[in-house]
C-alpha angles and dihedrals in degrees: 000000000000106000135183115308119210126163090257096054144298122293118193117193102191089053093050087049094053085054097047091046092047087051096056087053092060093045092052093044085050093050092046093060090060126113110288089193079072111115132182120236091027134110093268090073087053109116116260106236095169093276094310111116122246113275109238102221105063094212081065083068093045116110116213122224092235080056097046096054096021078133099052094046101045085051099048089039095126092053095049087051089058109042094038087074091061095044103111098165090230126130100219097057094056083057087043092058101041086057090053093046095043092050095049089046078057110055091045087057088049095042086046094050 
C-alpha cells in the first residue's frame, strides 16, 4: 500500500479508512452486548443523586465559585485582605502593575548576572 508522501512523513488513506472502519465494527459489537431490558422514558434515565430525589429547581444543582474554592480562599484570607484593597477593576492598572513587576524581576536578573 504506497500512500501519500510529504517531507514530514507518509499518510495512506485507504489504510486510515480500513481502521476507522474497523473501529466502528467493534463499537457497534460493544453496543450490541448492552442490556437489551433498558427503556427510554422510564425511571431508568432518571439522574442518580445518591437516592435523593432531583431537586426540581436547577440553580438548586449549581454550584457557586465561593463554594467551589470555600478552602483556597479561607487559607489564603490574610492575602485576599490585603490585595483586595489594591483591586480597581481597571485595565490599565493590571498593566500598570505587570510593568512594575516586570521591571523590578529585571533588574534582579541584571543585579544577579
Amino acid at each position: 500500500m504506497n500512500g501519500i508522501s510529504s517531507g514530514f512523513g507518509a499518510w495512506n488513506p485507504i489504510a486510515w479508512a480500513l481502521l476507522f472502519i474497523g473501529i466502528l465494527v467493534v463499537g457497534f459489537f460493544v453496543r450490541s452486548r448492552g442490556n437489551a431490558g433498558y427503556k427510554r422514558g422510564t425511571g431508568q434515565t432518571k439522574v442518580f443523586l445518591s437516592g435523593n430525589e432531583e431537586p426540581d429547581a436547577s440553580a438548586a444543582l449549581h454550584v457557586r465559585g465561593r463554594h467551589l474554592y470555600w478552602g483556597m480562599v479561607e487559607g489564603l484570607s490574610g492575602y485576599y485582605r490585603r490585595v483586595k484593597e489594591l483591586h480597581t477593576g481597571v485595565l490599565s492598572d493590571y498593566a500598570a502593575w505587570f510593568v512594575g513587576v516586570l521591571a523590578v524581576v529585571f533588574v534582579i536578573l541584571v543585579l544577579v548576572r
